[in-house]
N, C-alpha and C positions, 0 to 999 in steps of 0.2 A: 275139885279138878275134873271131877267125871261126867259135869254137865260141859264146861268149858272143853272138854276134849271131844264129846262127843258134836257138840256143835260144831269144833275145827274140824272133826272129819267129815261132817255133813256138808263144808263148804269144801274142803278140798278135795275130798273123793279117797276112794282107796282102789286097790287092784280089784275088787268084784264090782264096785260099784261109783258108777260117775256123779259125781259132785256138782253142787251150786254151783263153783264159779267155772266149770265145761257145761254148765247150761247157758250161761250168761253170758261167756264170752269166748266165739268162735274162735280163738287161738290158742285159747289154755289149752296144756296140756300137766296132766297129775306128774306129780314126781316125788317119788317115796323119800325124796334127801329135804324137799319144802314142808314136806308134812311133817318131819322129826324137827326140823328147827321150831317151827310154828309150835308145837306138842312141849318142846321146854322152854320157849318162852312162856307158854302158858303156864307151866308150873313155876317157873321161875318167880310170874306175877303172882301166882294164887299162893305161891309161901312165901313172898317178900324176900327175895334171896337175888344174887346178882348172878349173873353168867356174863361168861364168855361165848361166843360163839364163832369159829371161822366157816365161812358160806363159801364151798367154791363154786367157780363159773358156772353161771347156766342155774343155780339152786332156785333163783327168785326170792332172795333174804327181803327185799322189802315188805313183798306182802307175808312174807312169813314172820315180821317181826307186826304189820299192822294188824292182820286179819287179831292175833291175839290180844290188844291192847283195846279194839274195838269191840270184840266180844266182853273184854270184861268190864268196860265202862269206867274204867279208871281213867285220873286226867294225865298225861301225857305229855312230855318234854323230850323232841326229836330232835338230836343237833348234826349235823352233815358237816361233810367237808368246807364243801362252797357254796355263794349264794346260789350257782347253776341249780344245784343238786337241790337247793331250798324249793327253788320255784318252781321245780319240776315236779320235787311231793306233793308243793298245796293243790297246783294249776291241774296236773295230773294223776297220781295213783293214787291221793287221798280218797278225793274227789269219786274217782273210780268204782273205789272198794264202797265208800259211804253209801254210791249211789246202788250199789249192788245189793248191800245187806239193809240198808234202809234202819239204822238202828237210830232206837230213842234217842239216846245219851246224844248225837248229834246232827241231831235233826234243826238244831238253831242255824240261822246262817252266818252267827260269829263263832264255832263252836272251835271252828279251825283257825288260825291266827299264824302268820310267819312274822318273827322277831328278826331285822337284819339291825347293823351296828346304828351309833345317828348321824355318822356322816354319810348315808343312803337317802337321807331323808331331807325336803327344804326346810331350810330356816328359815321361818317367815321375819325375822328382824332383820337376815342377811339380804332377804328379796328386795326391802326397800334401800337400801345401799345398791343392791343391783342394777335399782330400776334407775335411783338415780345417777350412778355412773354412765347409765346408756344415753341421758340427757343431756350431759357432760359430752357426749362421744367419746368417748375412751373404751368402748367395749365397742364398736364396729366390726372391728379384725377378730372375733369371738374366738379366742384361743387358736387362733391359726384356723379357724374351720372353714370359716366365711369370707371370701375374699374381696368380697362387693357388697355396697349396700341393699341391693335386691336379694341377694339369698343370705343376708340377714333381719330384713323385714319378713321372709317367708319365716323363717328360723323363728322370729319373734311372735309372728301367727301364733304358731302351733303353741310355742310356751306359755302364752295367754290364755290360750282355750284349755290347756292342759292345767293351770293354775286353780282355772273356774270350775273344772269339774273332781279334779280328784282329792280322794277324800285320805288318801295315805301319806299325799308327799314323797312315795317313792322316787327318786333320781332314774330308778330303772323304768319305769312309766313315760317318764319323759325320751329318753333316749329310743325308747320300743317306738314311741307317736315320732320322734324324726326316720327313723330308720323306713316308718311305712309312708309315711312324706316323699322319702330316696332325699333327703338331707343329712342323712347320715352316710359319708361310704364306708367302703371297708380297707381303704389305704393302709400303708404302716403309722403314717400320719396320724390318722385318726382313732385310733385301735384304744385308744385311754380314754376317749366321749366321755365314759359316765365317769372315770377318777376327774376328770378334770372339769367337769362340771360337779362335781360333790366338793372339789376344794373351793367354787367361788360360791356358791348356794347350799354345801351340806352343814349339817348340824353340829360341828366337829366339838371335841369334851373341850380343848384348851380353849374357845373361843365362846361358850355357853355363858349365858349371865346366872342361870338358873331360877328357881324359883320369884327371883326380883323384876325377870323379865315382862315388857309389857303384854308379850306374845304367849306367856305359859300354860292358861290355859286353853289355849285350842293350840298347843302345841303338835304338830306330829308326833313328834319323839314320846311326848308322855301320852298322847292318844293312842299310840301305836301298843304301847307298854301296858295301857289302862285294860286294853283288849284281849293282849296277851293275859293278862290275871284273871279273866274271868272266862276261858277257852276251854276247851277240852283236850282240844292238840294243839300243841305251841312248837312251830317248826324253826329253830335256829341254825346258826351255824361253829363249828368248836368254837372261832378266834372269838365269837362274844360270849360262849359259853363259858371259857376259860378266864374273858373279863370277867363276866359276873363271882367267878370264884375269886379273882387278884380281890373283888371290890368288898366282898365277903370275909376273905380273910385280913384285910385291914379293915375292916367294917366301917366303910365309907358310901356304900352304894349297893344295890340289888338291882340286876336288872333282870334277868329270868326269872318268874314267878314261878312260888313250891309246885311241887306235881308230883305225884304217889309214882310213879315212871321214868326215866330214861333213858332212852337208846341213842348210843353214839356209834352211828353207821359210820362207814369210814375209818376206822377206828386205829388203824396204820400210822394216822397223822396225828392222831390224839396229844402223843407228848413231844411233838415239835409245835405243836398249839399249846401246849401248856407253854413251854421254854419260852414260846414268843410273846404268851398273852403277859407275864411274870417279868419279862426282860424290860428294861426303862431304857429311853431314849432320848437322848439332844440332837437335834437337827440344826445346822447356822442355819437353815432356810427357816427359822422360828423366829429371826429377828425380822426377818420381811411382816411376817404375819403380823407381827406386835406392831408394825407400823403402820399396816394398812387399818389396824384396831384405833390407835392412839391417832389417826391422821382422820380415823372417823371423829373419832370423841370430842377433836379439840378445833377440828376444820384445820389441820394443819397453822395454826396461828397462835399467839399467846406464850405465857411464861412456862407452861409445863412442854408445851411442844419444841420448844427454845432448846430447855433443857435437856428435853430428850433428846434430838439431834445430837448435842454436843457427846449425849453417854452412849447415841449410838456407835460415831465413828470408834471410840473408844472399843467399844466392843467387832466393832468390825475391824480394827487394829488387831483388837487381841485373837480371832477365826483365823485374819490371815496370816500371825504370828505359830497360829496350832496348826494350819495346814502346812506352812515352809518345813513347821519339824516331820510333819506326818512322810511329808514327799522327800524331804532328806534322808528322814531313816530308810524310807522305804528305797530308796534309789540306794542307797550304801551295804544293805541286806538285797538286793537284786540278786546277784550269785548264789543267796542261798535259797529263793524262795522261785515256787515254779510259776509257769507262764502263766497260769489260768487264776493264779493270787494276783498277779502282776497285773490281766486284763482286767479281772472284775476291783479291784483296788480295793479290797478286804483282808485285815490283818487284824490277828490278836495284842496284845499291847506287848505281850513275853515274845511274837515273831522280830518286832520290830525294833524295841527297846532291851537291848542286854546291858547296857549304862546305868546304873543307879542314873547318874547326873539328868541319864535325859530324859528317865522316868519324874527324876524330880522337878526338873523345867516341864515337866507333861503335865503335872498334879499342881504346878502354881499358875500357868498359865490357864489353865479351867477353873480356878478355884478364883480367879482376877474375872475372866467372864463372867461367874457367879457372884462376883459380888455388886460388879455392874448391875447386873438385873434387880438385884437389893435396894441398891440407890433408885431404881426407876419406881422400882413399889412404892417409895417412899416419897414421890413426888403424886401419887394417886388418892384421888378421894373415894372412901368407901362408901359413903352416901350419896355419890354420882353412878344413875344407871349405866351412864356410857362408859364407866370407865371402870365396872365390873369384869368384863371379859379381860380387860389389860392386865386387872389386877391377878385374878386368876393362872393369867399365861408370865407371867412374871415372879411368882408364887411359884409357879410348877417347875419354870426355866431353875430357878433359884435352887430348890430342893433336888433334882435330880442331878444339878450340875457338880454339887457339893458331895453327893453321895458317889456320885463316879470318882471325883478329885478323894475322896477321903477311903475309899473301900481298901479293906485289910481284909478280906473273908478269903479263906480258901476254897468256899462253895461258891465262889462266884469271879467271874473272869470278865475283865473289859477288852472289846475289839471296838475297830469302826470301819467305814467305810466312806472312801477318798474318789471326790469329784473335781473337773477340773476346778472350780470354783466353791466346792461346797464341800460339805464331810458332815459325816454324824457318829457318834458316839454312842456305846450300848454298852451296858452292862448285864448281864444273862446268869441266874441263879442258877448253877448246874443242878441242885437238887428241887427243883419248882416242884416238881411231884408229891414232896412232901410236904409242901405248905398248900396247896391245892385237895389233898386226900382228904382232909377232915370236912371241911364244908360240901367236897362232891358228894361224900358217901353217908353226911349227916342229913342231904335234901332231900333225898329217895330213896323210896326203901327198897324200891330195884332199878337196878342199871344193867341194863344189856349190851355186852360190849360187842358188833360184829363187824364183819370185811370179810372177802376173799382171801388176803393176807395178814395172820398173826402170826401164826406157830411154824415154826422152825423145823426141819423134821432131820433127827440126828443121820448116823449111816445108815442105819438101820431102818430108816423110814417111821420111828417113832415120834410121834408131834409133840412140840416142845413147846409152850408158850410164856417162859422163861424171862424171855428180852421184853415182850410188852408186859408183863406183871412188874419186872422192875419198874422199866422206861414211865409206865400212866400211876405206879403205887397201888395195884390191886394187890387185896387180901391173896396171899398165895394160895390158903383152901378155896378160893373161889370155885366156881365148879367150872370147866371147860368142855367143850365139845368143838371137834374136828370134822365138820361135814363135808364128804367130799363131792366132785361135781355129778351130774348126772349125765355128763357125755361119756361117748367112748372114745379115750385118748389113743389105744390100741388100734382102729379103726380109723381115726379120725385126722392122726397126727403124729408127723414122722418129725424127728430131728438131725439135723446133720452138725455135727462136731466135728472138724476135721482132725488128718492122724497127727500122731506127737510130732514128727520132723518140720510141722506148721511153725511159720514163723511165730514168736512170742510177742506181744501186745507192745514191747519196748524195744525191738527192734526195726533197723531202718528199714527193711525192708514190708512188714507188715502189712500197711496198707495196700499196697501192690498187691500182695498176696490175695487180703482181702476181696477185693475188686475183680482177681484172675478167678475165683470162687464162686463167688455174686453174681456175676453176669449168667454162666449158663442156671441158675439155682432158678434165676430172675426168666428169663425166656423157657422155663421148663412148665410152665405154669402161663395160662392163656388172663389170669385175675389179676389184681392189685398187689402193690409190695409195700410193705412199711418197714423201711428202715431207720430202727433205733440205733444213736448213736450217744457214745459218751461226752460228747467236749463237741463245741461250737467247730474247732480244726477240722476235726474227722468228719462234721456234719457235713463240712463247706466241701472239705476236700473229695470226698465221696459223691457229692452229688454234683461238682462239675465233672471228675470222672464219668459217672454213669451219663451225664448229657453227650457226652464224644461217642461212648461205647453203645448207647442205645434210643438211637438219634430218631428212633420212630416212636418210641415211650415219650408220654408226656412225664414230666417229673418236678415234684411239688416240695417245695422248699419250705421249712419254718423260718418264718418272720420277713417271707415275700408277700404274704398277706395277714389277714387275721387267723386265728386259729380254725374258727367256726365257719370261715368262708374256704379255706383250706379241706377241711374236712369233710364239706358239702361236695368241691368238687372232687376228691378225690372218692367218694361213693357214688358219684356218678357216672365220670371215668375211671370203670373198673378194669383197664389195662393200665394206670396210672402206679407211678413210682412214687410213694411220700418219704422222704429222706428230714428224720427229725432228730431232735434230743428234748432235755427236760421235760416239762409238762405232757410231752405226750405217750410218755411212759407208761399213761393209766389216766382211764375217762374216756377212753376210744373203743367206741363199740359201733363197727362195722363188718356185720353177718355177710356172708354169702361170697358172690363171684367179685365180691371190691378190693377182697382180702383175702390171701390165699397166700403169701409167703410175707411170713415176717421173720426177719432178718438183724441180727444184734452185734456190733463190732466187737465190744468187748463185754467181762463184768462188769458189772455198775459200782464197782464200790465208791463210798463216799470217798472225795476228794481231799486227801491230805492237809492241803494248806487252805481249808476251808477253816475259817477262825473258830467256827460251833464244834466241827469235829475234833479240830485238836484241843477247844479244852475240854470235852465230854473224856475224850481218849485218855488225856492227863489225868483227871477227878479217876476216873479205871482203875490207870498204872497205879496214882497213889494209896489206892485200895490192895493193891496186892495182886489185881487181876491183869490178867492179858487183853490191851485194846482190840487187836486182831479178832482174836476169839471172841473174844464177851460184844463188841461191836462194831466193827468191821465188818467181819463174815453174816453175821444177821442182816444188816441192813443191806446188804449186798444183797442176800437171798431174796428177802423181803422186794427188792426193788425189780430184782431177777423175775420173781414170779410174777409179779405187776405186770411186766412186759410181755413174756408170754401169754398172758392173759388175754392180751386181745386179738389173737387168731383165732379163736374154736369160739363163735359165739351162740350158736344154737345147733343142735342137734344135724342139719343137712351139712354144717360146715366141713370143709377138708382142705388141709395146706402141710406147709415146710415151715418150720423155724431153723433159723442157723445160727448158731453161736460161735463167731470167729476166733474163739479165747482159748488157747490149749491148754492153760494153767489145771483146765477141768480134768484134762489127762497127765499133765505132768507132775501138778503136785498132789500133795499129799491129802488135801480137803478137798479134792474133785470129785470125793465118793459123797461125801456132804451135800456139796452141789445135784448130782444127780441125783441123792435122796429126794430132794426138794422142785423136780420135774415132774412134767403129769406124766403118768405112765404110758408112755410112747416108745416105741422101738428107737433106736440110736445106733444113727448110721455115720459112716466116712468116707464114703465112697459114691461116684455118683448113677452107678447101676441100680443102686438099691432104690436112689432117689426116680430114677425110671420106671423101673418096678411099683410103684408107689405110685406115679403118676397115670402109670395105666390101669391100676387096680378101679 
C-alpha cells in the first residue's frame, strides 16, 4: 500500500506540495476529500476488501476511483448508471487520465473497451431483411422521420457509409453521423432515433438465432464481448451488469468478463437495476414481433404460416379479452386509486383485483395465451435457420407466461402496465438482491460501491448507510466512508423553507401560494432557475403560471424539447426558467451564472400508487417493519439530496434553493430532513434572502 499511496499523492498533490495532475492540467485544483477517497480505494484494492464510499459534490469521485485502479494495474470492470455516463468515461476521463500517467498496463489501444446491451448494436441478419424491405418500399416513411423520398435517400447515404466503416455496430454511431448530417432533429417526435432504430436493426436476445447463425462470427454482439475479455477496463452499464448476474445465476449466459475490480458509480440506482434486471416481462407487442420473424421465415405463404394466422387471431382474442378485464377493473377501482395510477396506467394485480373470481379469470386467460404459443412451437422446425429466432421467442413467450399465470411466491408480486391498445405484464422478485449477491460478490474480489448519495444521516447528523446495505445485499461489516464535499455551503448557500402557517402540499390552495413565493425568490437573482417539481400537474401548472407572471423570462419546459437540447439552451440563457420533474432531478451539472436558484415544490417521496413501491412497502410491513420509516423517508432523502445537488457545482458557485413543503416544520421527521441538507443557514423570510444577495 505505501508505494501505491505514495504514487497517489505524487499525482494528486497535498497542501505543501502540487501534484502531477496541477501540472497537467490547467483546471485541477487539489482537494483533501479526492485524495482520501483515492487513498481507500487503494487500500481497498491492495487487501481485496470492498467499500462503500459516498463522494459529495464537487469531490471528483471519478478520478479518485480511476487514478487508483490504474496505478495498480489490475483489470477493471466499471458499471454506470447510463450509456450517457458509459461514453463520457471511455471518449473522455479515461482517456484523459491514461493519457496523463502514460501507464504500461494500457498503453494497448484495446485496453479499454465499453460493453452496452445487444440491442445497441446492428444485426447483420436483421440489415439484410432491412435492406430488403426498402426495395419492397415499405420503409420510405423511416419511422415517421423522413417524409419524402430525398431526405430518405440522404438518410440512406449516410447509413451506407456508416455500414462500411464501422467496426462496432454501435446504433449510437449511426445516430451521432445523422445528427452531424442535421437529419437528425431534436423535435418531441424524434427524441427515440436510436430506440427506434435499435428495434428494426438492433441485436435484441428474443430475436437472436445464436451460435447457428450465419452471421456469428463477425458478429458485433460477440466482437464486442471478445474485446471486452481481453481489456483492461471494461466500461458498462448496471442494467447489463445486473443481466450478466440474472444470466449467472440461472447459468445460462455471461456476459461481463471476470475482472479482479469493480466500481459501481451511481450506486443510488444500483438495486432498482437489480429489481429490473431480475423482473420478467410479457409484452402483447411480442406477438407483432413473432410475426414480422415467422413472415420472414416462411414469406408469409404455406402451411405453417396458415397455421399461424389462424393461432394468432386466437391469441389476439385472448390480449384483447386480458385488456377488457385490466380496464374494467381499473375503471371500477377508479375512486380508489389516484390520478397519477390512473394517467400512467400502472397497477399491481392486489390494486386492482380483490375478487378471487377475477383473479382467477386473470391467471386462465394468461395461462390460454401460453398455451397458444405452445402450439406455435410445435408447428416450428429446429433444423431450419429461419426459424430459430421464432423458436426462441415462442419458448420465451411460453415460459414467462406460465410463470406469471402460476406464481404463488410471496417474494414476488405481478403488476402491468395498460395502453390504449397494448399492456404488458411483469412479475418483480422483491427480494432480487439476494439471488444477485452471490455471483456479484463471488466475481471480485473488490467492489467499490460510490455516489453523492447513499447514507442517510439520522437527527443527529450521523451517516447511515442502512437502506442501501439492505436495498444492493452488501455484507453489513463492509467498510463505509462518508466524504463530504469540498464547497462551502455556509458561504455558498442559503435556503429558504417557508414558516409553519404555509400552506401544506395537500391543500387547495398550495400552489397559489407557491407561485406568490417563487416569483420574487426568481427576480432576486439576475441567473437561471431550475425548478423541480413532483408530478407532470405541478410541472404544467407552474410553468404556465410563471409564463403570465414573468413574461420577460424565457422559460423552458420538459418534454417541449429533447432533454439535451433543453439543457444546452438553458446554459446558455442564463436568465432562463427550466421548470421540470423526473429525470432531471440528477445528471444536471450547470456551474455558474445559468444556475443560481433552484427551486422544489414539494418532497419527493415515492409515489403511493406506483405498483413497485407498494409491493416493496408490503414485503416491509410483512416483516414487522414500518414502510414510512424503513422506505419511504430514505428514498425521499435520497432523492431530496439529488436535487439539491445541482446548484453549488464548483467552488465560485452561489444561489437559493427553496423547498415549498412545510411538512419539514410541522412534522415530526423534519429534523431528519434537515439533518440530511448541506450545511447552509435556513431562512423564512425574504430580508434574509436580500441580505444574502448582496453579500
Amino acid at each position: 500500500m505505501s508505494n501505491a499511496k505514495d504514487l497517489l499523492i505524487s499525482w494528486f498533490g497535498s497542501p505543501e506540495k502540487e501534484g502531477f495532475f496541477a501540472k497537467l492540467f490547467p483546471s485541477y485544483e487539489y482537494r483533501k476529500q479526492q485524495l482520501e477517497m483515492a487513498l481507500a480505494v487503494a487500500e481497498a484494492l491492495d487487501n481485496q476488501e470492498h467499500l462503500i464510499v459516498e463522494a459529495g459534490t464537487g469531490v471528483g469521485k471519478t478520478l479518485a476511483y480511476l487514478a487508483p485502479i490504474v496505478a495498480s494495474g489490475k483489470k477493471a470492470v466499471i458499471s454506470t448508471a447510463t450509456k450517457t455516463l458509459q461514453d463520457q468515461l471511455v471518449r473522455k476521463d479515461i482517456p484523459l487520465l491514461l493519457n496523463a500517467v502514460a501507464a504500461n498496463h494500457f498503453r494497448d489501444k484495446n485496453s479499454v473497451c465499453i460493453l452496452k446491451g445487444r440491442v445497441n448494436h446492428l444485426c447483420k441478419r436483421k440489415l439484410g431483411r432491412f435492406e430488403e424491405e426498402i426495395l419492397k418500399g415499405r420503409l420510405v416513411n423511416l419511422f415517421g422521420m423522413y417524409e419524402n423520398y430525398k431526405a430518405f435517400g440522404q438518410f440512406m447515404k449516410v447509413f451506407k457509409n456508416w455500414i462500411k466503416g464501422t467496426s462496432t455496430g454501435e446504433i449510437s454511431e449511426l445516430v451521432a453521423e445523422l445528427a452531424n448530417k442535421r437529419l437528425v432533429s431534436f423535435s418531441p417526435d424524434t427524441l427515440n432515433i436510436e430506440e427506434r432504430l435499435g428495434h428494426v436493426l438492433g441485436a435484441s436476445t428474443d430475436q437472436c438465432a445464436g451460435p447457428r447463425c450465419a452471421f456469428f462470427n463477425s458478429c458485433f454482439v460477440v466482437n464486442a464481448r471478445k474485446r471486452a475479455s481481453s481489456a483492461k477496463l471494461v466500461v458498462v452499464n448496471h442494467y447489463l451488469l445486473c443481466t450478466d448476474l440474472m444470466g449467472k445465476v440461472s447459468g445460462s449466459f455471461e456476459i461481463v468478463p471476470s475482472a479482479d475490480v469493480l466500481v459501481i458509480d451511481e450506486a443510488h440506482h444500483f438495486a432498482d437495476a437489480i429489481s429490473h434486471a431480475f423482473t420478467i416481462s410479457y409484452h402483447s407487442s411480442y406477438l407483432e414481433k413473432l410475426a414480422e420473424e415467422l413472415g420472414f421465415a416462411t414469406g408469409r405463404k404455406g402451411k405453417i404460416w396458415e397455421e399461424y394466422t389462424r393461432i394468432e387471431e386466437n391469441i389476439s382474442n385472448h390480449h384483447k379479452a386480458l385488456l377488457d378485464l385490466l380496464d374494467q377493473s381499473l375503471a371500477s377501482k377508479s375512486g380508489d386509486l389516484s390520478g397519477m395510477l390512473l394517467k400512467d396506467r400502472r397497477s399491481s394485480l392486489q390494486q386492482v383485483f380483490h375478487d378471487e373470481k377475477d383473479i382467477c379469470n386473470f391467471q386462465n386467460v394468461v395461462k390460454a395465451i401460453a398455451e397458444n404459443y405452445r402450439v406455435i412451437r410445435l408447428l416450428l422446425d429446429e433444423g431450419s435457420e429461419e426459424h430459430l429466432s421464432p423458436i426462441a421467442m415462442t419458448d420465451e413467450c411460453h415460459r414467462v407466461l406460465n410463470q406469471i399465470a402460476t406464481n404463488s411466491s410471496l417474494d414476488s408480486f405481478i403488476w402491468f402496465e395498460i395502453g390504449d391498445q397494448n399492456f404488458a405484464l411483469h412479475l418483480t422478485p422483491l427480494n432480487a438482491a439476494t439471488y444477485a449477491t452471490e455471483p456479484l460478490f463471488e466475481s471480485y474480489s473488490s467492489i467499490i460501491f460510490t455516489s453523492a448519495t447513499i447514507a442517510v444521516a439520522n437527527s443527529n447528523g450521523d451517516h447511515n448507510f442502512d437502506f442501501f446495505i439492505e436495498h444492493v445485499g452488501v455484507d453489513p461489516s463492509t467498510r463505509s466512508l462518508a466524504i463530504g464535499s469540498p464547497y462551502s455551503y455556509e458561504e455558498q448557500m442559503i435556503c429558504f423553507i417557508p414558516p409553519a402557517h404555509f400552506p401544506m402540499p395537500d391543500e387547495p390552495d398550495f400552489i397559489d401560494a407557491v407561485l406568490q413565493h417563487a416569483v420574487p425568490i426568481i427576480k432576486a437573482f439576475p441567473g437561471g432557475t431550475l425548478f423541480l417539481c413532483t408530478s407532470y400537474r405541478n410541472m404544467k401548472v407552474i410553468a404556465d403560471n410563471l409564463r403570465r407572471e414573468l413574461p420577460d423570462r424565457r422559460i423552458l419546459v420538459q418534454g417541449e424539447n429533447s432533454r439535451s437540447h433543453i439543457l444546452e439552451e438553458f446554459r446558455v440563457d442564463t436568465g432562463s426558467i427550466l421548470v421540470a420533474t423526473g429525470t432531471f432531478w440528477e445528471g444536471i451539472d450547470v456551474p455558474g451564472e445559468s444556475l443560481q436558484v433552484l427551486l422544489i415544490d414539494k418532497l419527493p417521496f415515492p409515489s403511493p400508487s406506483d405498483p413497485l413501491v407498494e409491493g416493496r412497502c408490503q414485503y416491509i410491513a410483512k416483516s414487522g417493519r414500518d414502510p414510512f420509516l424503513d422506505y419511504y423517508m430514505p428514498r425521499m432523502i435520497l432523492a431530496l439530496r439529488q436535487g439539491i445537488g445541482r446548484l453549488i457545482r464548483s467552488s465560485r458557485d452561489r444561489g437559493v434553493v427553496g423547498i415549498f413543503d412545510v411538512r419539514i416544520r410541522r412534522k415530526g421527521y423534519g429534523r431528519k430532513i434537515l439533518a440530511n441538507l448541506p450545511p447552509c443557514r435556513i431562512i423564512e423570510n425574504f430580508d434574509d434572502l436580500a441580505n444574502f444577495v448582496l453579500t
